[in-house]
KOLPAMI-107910 format. One record per residue (C-alpha): residue in one letter; x, y, z. Coordinates in nm, 3 decimals, m for minus. Example, Ala and Ser with C-alpha at 12.3 -4.5 7.8 and 13.67 -1.06 7.14 Angstrom:
BEGIN
aa->A, X->1.230, Y->m0.450, Z->0.780
aa->S, X->1.367, Y->m0.106, Z->0.714
***
This chain:
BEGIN
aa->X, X->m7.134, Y->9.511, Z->3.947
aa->X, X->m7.466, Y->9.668, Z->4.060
aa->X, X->m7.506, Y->9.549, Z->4.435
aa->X, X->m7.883, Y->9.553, Z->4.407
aa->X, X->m7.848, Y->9.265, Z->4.112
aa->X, X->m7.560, Y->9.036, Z->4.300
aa->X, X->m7.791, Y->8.916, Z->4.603
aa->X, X->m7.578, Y->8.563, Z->4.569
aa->X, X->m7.260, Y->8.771, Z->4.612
aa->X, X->m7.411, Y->8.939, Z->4.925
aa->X, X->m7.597, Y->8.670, Z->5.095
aa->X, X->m7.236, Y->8.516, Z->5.056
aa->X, X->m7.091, Y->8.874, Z->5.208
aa->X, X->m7.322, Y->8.825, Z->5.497
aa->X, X->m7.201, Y->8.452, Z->5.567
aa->X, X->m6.849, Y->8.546, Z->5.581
aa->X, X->m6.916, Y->8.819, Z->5.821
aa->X, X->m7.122, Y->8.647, Z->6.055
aa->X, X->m6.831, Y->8.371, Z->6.056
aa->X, X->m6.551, Y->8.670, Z->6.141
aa->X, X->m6.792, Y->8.829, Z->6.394
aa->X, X->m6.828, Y->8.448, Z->6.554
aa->X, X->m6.463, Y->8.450, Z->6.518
aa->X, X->m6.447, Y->8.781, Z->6.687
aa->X, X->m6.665, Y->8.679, Z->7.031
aa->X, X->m6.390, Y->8.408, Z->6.997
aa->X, X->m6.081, Y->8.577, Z->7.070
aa->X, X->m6.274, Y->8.725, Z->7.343
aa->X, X->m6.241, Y->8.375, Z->7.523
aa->X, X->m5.868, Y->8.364, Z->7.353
aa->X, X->m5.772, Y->8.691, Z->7.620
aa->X, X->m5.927, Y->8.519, Z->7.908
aa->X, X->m5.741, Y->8.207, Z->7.852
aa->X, X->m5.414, Y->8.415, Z->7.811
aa->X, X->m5.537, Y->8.624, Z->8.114
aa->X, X->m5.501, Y->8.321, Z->8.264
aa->X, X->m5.259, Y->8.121, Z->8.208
aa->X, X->m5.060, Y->8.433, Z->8.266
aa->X, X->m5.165, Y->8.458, Z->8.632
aa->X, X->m5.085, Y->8.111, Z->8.665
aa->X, X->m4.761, Y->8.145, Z->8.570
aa->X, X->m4.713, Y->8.438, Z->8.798
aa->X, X->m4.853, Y->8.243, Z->9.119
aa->X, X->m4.727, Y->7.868, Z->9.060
aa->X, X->m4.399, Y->7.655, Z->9.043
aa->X, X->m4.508, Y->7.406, Z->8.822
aa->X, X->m4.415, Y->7.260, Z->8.453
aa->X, X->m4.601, Y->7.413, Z->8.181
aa->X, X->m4.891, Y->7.110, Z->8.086
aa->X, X->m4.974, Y->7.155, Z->8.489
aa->X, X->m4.976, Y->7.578, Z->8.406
aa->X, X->m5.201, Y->7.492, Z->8.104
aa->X, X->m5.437, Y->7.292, Z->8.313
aa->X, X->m5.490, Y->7.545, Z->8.559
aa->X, X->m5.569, Y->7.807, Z->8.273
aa->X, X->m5.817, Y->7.610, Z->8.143
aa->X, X->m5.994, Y->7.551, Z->8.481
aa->X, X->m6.004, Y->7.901, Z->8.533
aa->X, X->m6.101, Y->7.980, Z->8.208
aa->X, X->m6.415, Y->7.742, Z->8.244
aa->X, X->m6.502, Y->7.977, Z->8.558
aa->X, X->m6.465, Y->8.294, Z->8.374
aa->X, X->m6.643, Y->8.193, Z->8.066
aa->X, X->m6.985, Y->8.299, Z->8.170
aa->X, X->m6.879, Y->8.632, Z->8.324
aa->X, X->m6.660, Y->8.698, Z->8.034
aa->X, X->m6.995, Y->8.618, Z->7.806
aa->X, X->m7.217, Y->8.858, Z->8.017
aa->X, X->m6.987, Y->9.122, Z->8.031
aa->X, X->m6.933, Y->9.134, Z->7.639
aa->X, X->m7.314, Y->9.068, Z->7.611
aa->X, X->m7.356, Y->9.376, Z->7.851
aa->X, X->m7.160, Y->9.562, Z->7.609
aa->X, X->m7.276, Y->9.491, Z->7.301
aa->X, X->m7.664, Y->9.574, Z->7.442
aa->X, X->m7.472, Y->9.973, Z->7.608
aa->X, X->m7.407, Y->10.002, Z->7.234
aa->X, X->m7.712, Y->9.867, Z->7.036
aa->X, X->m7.874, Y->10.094, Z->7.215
aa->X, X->m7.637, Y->10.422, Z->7.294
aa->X, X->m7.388, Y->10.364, Z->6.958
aa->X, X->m7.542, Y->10.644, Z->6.819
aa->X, X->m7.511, Y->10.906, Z->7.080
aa->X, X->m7.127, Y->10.800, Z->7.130
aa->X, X->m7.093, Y->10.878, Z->6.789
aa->X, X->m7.271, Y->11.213, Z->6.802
aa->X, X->m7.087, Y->11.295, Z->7.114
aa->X, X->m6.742, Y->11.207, Z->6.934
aa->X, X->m6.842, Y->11.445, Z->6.598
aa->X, X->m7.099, Y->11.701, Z->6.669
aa->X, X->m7.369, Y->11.580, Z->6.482
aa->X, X->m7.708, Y->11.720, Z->6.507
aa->X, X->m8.032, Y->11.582, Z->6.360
aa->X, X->m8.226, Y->11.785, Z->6.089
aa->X, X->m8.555, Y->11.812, Z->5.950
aa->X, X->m8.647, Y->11.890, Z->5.606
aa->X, X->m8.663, Y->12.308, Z->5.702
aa->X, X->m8.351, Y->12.301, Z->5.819
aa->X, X->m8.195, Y->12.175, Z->5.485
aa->X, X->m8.494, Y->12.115, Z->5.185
aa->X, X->m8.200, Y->12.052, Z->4.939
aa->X, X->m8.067, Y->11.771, Z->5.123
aa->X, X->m8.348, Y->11.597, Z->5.300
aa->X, X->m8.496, Y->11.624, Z->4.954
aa->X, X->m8.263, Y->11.413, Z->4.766
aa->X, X->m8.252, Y->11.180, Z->5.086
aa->X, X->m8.620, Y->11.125, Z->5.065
aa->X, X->m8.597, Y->11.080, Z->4.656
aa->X, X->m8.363, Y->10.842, Z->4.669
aa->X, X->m8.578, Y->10.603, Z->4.925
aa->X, X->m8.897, Y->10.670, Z->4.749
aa->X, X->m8.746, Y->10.532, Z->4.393
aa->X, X->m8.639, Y->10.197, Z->4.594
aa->X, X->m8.901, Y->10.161, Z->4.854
aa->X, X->m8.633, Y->10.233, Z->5.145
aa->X, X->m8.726, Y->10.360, Z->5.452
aa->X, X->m8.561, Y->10.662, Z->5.532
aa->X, X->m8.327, Y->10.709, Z->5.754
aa->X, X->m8.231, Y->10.972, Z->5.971
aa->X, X->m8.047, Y->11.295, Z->5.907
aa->X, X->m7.781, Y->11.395, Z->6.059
aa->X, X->m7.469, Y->11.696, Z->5.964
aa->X, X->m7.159, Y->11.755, Z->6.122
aa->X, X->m7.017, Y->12.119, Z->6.112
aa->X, X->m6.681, Y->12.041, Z->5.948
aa->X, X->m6.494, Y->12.123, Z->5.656
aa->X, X->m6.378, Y->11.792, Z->5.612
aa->X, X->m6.563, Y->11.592, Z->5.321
aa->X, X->m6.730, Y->11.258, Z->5.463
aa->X, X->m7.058, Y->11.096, Z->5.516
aa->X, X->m7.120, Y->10.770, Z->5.709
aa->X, X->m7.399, Y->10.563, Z->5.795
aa->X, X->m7.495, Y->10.378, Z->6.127
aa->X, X->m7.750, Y->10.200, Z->6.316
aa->X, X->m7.857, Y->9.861, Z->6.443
aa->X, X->m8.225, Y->9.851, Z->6.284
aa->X, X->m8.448, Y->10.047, Z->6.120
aa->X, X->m8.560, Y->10.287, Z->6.355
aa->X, X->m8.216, Y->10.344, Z->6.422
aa->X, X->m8.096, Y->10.391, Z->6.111
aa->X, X->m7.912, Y->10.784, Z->6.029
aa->X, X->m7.679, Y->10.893, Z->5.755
aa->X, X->m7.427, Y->11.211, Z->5.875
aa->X, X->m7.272, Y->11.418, Z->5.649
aa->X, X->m7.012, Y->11.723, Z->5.682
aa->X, X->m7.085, Y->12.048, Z->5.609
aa->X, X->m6.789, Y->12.067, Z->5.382
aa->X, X->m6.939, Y->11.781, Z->5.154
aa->X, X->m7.273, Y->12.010, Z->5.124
aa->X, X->m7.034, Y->12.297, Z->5.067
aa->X, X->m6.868, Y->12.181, Z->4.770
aa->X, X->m7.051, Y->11.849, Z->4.631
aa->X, X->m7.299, Y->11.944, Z->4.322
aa->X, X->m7.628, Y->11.838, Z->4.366
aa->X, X->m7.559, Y->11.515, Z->4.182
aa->X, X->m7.289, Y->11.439, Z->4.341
aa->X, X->m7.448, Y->11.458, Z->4.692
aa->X, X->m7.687, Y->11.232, Z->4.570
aa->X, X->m7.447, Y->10.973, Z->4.487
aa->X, X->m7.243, Y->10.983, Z->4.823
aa->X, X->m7.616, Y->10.936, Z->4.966
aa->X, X->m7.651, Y->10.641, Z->4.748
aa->X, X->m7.336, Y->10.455, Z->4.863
aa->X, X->m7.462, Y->10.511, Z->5.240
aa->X, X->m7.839, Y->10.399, Z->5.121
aa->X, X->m7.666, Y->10.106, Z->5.036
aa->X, X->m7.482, Y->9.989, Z->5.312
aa->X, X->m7.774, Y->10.006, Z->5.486
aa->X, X->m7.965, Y->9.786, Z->5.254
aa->X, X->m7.692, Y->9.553, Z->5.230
aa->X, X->m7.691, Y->9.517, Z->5.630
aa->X, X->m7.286, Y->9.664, Z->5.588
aa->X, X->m7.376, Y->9.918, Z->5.891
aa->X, X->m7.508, Y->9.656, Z->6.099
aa->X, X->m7.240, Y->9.408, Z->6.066
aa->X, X->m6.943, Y->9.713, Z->6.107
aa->X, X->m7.081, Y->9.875, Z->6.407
aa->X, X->m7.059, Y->9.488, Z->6.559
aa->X, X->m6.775, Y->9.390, Z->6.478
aa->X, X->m6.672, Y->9.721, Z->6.615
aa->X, X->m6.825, Y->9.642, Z->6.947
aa->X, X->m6.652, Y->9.304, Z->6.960
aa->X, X->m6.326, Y->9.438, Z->6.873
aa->X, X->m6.365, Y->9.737, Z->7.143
aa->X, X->m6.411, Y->9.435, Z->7.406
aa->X, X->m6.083, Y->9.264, Z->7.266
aa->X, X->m5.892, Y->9.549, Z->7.278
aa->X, X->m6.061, Y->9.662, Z->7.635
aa->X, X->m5.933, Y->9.322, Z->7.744
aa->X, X->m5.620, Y->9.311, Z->7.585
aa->X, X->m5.489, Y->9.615, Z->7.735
aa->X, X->m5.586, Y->9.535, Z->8.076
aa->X, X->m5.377, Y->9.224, Z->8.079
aa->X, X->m5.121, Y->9.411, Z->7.948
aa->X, X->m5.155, Y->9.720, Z->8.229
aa->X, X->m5.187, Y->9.455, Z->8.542
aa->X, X->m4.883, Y->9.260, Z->8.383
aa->X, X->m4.645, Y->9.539, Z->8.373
aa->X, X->m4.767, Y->9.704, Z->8.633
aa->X, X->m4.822, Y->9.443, Z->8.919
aa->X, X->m4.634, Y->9.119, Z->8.729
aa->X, X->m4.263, Y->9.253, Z->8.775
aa->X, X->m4.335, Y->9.311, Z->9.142
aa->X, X->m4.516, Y->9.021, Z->9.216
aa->X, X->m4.259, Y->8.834, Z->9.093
aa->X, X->m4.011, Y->8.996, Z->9.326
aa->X, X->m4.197, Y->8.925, Z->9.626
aa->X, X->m4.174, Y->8.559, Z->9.580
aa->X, X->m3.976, Y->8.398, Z->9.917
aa->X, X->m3.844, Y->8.149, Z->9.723
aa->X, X->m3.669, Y->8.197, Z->9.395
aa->X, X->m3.752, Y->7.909, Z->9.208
aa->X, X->m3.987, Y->7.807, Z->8.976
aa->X, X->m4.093, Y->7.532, Z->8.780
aa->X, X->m3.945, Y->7.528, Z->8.416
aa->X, X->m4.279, Y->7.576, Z->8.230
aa->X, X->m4.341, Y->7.929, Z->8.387
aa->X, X->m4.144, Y->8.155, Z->8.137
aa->X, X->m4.270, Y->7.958, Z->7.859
aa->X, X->m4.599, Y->8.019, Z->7.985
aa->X, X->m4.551, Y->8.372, Z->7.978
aa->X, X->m4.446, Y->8.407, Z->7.657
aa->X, X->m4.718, Y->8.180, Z->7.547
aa->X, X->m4.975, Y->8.430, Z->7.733
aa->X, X->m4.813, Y->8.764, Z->7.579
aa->X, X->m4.843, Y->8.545, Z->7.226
aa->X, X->m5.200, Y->8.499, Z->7.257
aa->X, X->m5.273, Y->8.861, Z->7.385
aa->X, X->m5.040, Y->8.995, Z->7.080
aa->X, X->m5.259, Y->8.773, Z->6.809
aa->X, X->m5.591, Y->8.808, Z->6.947
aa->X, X->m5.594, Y->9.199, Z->6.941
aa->X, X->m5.370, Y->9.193, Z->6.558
aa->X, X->m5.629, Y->8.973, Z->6.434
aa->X, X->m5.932, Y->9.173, Z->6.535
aa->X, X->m5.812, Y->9.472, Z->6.387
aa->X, X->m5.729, Y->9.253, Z->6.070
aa->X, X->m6.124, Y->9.126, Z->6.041
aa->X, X->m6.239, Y->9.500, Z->6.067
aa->X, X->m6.029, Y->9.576, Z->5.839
aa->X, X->m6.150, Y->9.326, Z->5.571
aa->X, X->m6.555, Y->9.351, Z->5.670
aa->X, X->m6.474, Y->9.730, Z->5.551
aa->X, X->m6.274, Y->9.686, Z->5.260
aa->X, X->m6.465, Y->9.413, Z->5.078
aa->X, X->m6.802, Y->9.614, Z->5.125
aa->X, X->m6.721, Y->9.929, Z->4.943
aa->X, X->m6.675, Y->9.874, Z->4.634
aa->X, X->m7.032, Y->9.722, Z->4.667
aa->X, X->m7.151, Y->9.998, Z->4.803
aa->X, X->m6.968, Y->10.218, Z->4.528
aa->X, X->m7.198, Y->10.010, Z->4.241
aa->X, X->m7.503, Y->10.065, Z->4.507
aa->X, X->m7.498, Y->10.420, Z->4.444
aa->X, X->m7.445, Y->10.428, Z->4.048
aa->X, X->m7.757, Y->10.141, Z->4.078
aa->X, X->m7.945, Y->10.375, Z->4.298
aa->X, X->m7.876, Y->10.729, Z->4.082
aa->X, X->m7.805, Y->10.613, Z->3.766
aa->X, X->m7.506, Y->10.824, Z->3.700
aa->X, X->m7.212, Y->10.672, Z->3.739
aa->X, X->m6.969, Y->10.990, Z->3.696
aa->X, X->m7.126, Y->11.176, Z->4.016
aa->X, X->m7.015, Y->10.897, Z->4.212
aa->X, X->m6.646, Y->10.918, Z->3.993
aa->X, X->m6.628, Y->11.285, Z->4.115
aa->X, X->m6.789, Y->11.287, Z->4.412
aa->X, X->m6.470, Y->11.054, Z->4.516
aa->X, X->m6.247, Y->11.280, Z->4.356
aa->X, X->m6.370, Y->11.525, Z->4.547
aa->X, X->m6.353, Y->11.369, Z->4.876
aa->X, X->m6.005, Y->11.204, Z->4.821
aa->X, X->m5.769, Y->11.330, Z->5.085
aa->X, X->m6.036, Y->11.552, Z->5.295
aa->X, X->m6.249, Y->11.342, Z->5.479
aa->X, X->m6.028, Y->11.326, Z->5.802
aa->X, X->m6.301, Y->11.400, Z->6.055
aa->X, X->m6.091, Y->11.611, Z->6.359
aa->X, X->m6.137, Y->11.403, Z->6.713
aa->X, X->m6.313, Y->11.090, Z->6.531
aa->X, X->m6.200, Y->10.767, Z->6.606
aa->X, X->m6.063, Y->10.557, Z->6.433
aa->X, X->m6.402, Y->10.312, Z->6.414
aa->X, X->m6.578, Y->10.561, Z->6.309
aa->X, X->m6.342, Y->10.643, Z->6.015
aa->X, X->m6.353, Y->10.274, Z->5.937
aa->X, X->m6.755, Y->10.383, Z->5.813
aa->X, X->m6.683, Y->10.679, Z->5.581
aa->X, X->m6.687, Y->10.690, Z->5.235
aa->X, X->m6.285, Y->10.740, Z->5.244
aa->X, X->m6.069, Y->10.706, Z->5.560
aa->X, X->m5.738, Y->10.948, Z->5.455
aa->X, X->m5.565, Y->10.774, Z->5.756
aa->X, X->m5.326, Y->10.522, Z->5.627
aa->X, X->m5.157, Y->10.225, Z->5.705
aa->X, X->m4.814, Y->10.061, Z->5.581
aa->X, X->m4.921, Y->10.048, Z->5.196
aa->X, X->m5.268, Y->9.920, Z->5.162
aa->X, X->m5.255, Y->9.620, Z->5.422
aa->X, X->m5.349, Y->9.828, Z->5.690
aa->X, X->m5.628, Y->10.079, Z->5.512
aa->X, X->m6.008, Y->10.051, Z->5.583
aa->X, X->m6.095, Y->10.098, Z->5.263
aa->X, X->m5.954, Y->10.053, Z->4.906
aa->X, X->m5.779, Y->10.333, Z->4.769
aa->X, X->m6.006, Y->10.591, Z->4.563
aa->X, X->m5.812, Y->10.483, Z->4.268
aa->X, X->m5.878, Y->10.111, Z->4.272
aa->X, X->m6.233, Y->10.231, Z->4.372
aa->X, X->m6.269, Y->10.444, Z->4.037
aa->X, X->m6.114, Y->10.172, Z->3.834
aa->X, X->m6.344, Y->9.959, Z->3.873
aa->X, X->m6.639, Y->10.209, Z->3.838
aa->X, X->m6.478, Y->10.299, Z->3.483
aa->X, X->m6.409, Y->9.938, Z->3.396
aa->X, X->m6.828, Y->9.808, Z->3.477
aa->X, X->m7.048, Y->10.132, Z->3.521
aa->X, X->m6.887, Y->10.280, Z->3.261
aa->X, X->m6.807, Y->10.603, Z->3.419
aa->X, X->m6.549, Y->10.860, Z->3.302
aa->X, X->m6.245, Y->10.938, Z->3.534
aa->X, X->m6.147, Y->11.350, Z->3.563
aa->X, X->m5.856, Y->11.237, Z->3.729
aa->X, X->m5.760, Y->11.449, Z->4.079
aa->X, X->m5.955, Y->11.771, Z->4.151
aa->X, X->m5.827, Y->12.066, Z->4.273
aa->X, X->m6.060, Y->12.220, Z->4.497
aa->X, X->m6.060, Y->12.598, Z->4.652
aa->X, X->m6.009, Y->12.689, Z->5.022
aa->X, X->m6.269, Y->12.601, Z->5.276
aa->X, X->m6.542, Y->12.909, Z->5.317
aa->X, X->m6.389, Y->12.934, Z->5.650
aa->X, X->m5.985, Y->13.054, Z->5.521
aa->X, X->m6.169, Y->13.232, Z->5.209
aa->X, X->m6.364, Y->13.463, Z->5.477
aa->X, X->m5.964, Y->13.592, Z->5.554
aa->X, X->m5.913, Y->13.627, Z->5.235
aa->X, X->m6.227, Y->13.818, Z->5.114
aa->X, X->m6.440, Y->14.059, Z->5.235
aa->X, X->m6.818, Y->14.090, Z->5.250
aa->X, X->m6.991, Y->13.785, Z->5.408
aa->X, X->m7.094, Y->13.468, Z->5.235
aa->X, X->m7.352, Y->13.190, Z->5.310
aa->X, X->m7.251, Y->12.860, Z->5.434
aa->X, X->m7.405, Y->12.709, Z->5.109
aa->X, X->m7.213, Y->12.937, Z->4.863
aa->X, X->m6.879, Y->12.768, Z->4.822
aa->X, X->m6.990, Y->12.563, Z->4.540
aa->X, X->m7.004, Y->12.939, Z->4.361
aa->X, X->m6.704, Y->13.049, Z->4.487
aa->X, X->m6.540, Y->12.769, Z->4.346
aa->X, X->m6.589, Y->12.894, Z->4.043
aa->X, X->m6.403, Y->13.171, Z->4.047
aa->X, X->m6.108, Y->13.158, Z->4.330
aa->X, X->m5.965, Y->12.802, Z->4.151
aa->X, X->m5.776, Y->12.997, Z->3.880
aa->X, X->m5.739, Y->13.061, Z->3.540
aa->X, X->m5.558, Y->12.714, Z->3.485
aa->X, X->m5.832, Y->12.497, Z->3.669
aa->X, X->m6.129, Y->12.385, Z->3.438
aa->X, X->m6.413, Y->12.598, Z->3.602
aa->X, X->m6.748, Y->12.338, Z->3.714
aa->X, X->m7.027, Y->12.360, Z->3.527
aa->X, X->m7.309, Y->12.551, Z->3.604
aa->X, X->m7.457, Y->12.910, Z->3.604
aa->X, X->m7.201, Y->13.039, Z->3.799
aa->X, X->m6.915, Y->12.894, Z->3.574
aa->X, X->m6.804, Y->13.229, Z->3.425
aa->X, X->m6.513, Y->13.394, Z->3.532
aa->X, X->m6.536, Y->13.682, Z->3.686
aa->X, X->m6.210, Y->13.890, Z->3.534
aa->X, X->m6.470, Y->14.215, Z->3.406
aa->X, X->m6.666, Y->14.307, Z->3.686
aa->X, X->m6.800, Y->14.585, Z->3.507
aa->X, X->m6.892, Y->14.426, Z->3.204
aa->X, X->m7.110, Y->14.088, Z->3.356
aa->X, X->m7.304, Y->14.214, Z->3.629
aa->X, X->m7.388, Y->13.977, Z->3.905
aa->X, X->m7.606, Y->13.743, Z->3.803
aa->X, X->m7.863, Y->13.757, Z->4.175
aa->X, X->m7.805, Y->13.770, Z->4.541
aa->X, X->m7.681, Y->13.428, Z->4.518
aa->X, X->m7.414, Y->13.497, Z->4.245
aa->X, X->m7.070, Y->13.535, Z->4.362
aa->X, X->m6.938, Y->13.870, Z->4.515
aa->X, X->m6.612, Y->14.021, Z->4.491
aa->X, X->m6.429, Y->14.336, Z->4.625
***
């Protein structure tokens, strides 16, 4: 299962998503066609082969302005992706002062594979997530939330860095962010049909002196809102497979990459059900390590459910499952609920001892609990503080 050892499976990976991406610029073509043959339809009496004829003519003359404009877009975001994304989250870039313990295991993790390494970037939220992007290797940047520092152990961070290492590596990021691009245009397209046909169609219609028509012209129509209806379900579709089939890849990256294959169990345990990022879209969702929002069952998720995810982490890394964590408040609602003031970096501590008697404290030197005060004193001015 190690991703680094399948290079057949991912060459093969690679194929298949250059064929949906081709398939993608495709449907582009698909809209303009339905664009078409819609306005035909709207501006002729005539049967539908002579409707279909006239589509394709115009389509022909659109074709090259249809493949600048998409070519125009995809350059806006080879080049500007990034700040989209940072505009759309918060992220900020960091350096190694502003976090040693991160950028350190970052810059570990590419020295013991000979990776480049990529940028850092943090997002204050308590939401758990990381993500990668970029086009190339300059561009290159993994973000993570503050909540995932807050309350991932060192090894688990490690591993959640792993699975975005990688993507990279594999060229996942590359391929996603594209197909995103692609898909943006089809849906940009898609709706505008849509807007000018129920808009300006109805009326249009109505302002015709004469009130017949040839018989293909509401076939047409219903042939044009077909096309428009399967072009834009079938471009959410591919995204949704290019994601899907690459994490579990990813998944075996990061066990390959740290060697410990129940960081990576918990670290998903961890991150099930918190990693909805507030204002994100959905595409960039689609590149998390878990995207909480859901479709109908799993034909409409991003990503395989954590479960099937640790399943097959137990069943070939040999991992051990702790089954769902409970986790404490976010530092944020504990500050409510405590008094005295507490570092952004000490929720991993407090952890410890605001789960509960019945929770199975982490491991660690702050694991004990604290019900005698008195009799444990605290262990530092990092140890956890209680009124």
């Amino acid at each position: 299962m190690a991703a680094y050892g399948l290079y057949s499976h991912i060459q093969s990976n690679r194929r298949r998503s250059i064929a949906l991406l081709i398939g993608l610029f495709f449907l582009v073509y698909v809209l303009v066609y339905a664009g078409a043959l819609l306005a035909a339809a709207l501006s002729f009496d005539a049967d539908l082969n002579t409707l279909a004829q006239i589509a394709w003519s115009d389509l022909l003359k659109a074709a090259p302005f249809a493949t600048a404009g998409t070519a125009l877009w995809i350059v806006i975001a080879y080049f500007f992706h990034q700040n989209m994304i940072d505009a759309v989250t918060g992220g900020r870039e960091i350096q190694r002062a502003d976090d040693p313990r991160l950028y350190t295991i970052l810059e570990n993790l590419c020295i013991s594979r000979g990776i480049t390494m990529p940028r850092l970037k943090v997002i204050e939220s308590n939401a758990l997530n990381a993500f990668a992007t970029g086009m190339s290797a300059k561009q290159y940047s993994i973000t993570v939330t503050t909540g995932l520092l807050d309350r991932l152990n060192d090894a688990e961070i490690e591993a959640v860095l792993g699975h975005e290492l990688t993507h990279i590596r594999n060229g996942d990021v590359r391929v996603m962010i594209v197909a995103v691009i692609i898909a943006g245009v089809v849906s940009f397209f898609a709706e505008l049909i849509f807007r000018l046909w129920f808009y300006n169609g109805f009326s249009f219609r109505s302002s015709r002196s004469d009130g017949r028509r040839g018989g293909g012209a509401g076939i047409a129509v219903l042939i044009a809102i077909a096309l428009l209806v399967v072009a834009y379900v079938l471009s959410f579709l591919i995204r949704l497979a290019l994601s899907r089939s690459r994490e579990f890849l990813a998944d075996a990256g990061s066990v390959e990459l740290a060697k410990n294959p129940d960081a990576m169990i918990s670290a998903l345990r961890k991150i099930e059900g918190r990693g909805e990022l507030p204002g994100a879209t959905s595409a960039v969702m689609e590149m998390c390590v878990d995207n909480p929002r859901e479709g109908f069952g799993e034909l409409f998720d991003t990503h395989p459910s954590v479960e099937r995810r640790i399943t097959e982490l137990v069943k070939f890394a040999g991992g051990h499952d702790p089954g769902p964590l409970a986790l404490p408040p976010p530092t944020g609602e504990l500050e409510d609920e405590q008094s005295g003031a507490k570092s952004p970096w000490q929720s991993e501590e407090g952890a410890t001892t605001s789960v509960g008697s019945d929770a199975t404290p982490d491991r660690g030197p702050w694991s004990q609990p604290a019900a005698e005060p008195e009799a444990t004193p605290s262990p530092g001015p990092r140890g956890p503080h209680h009124s």
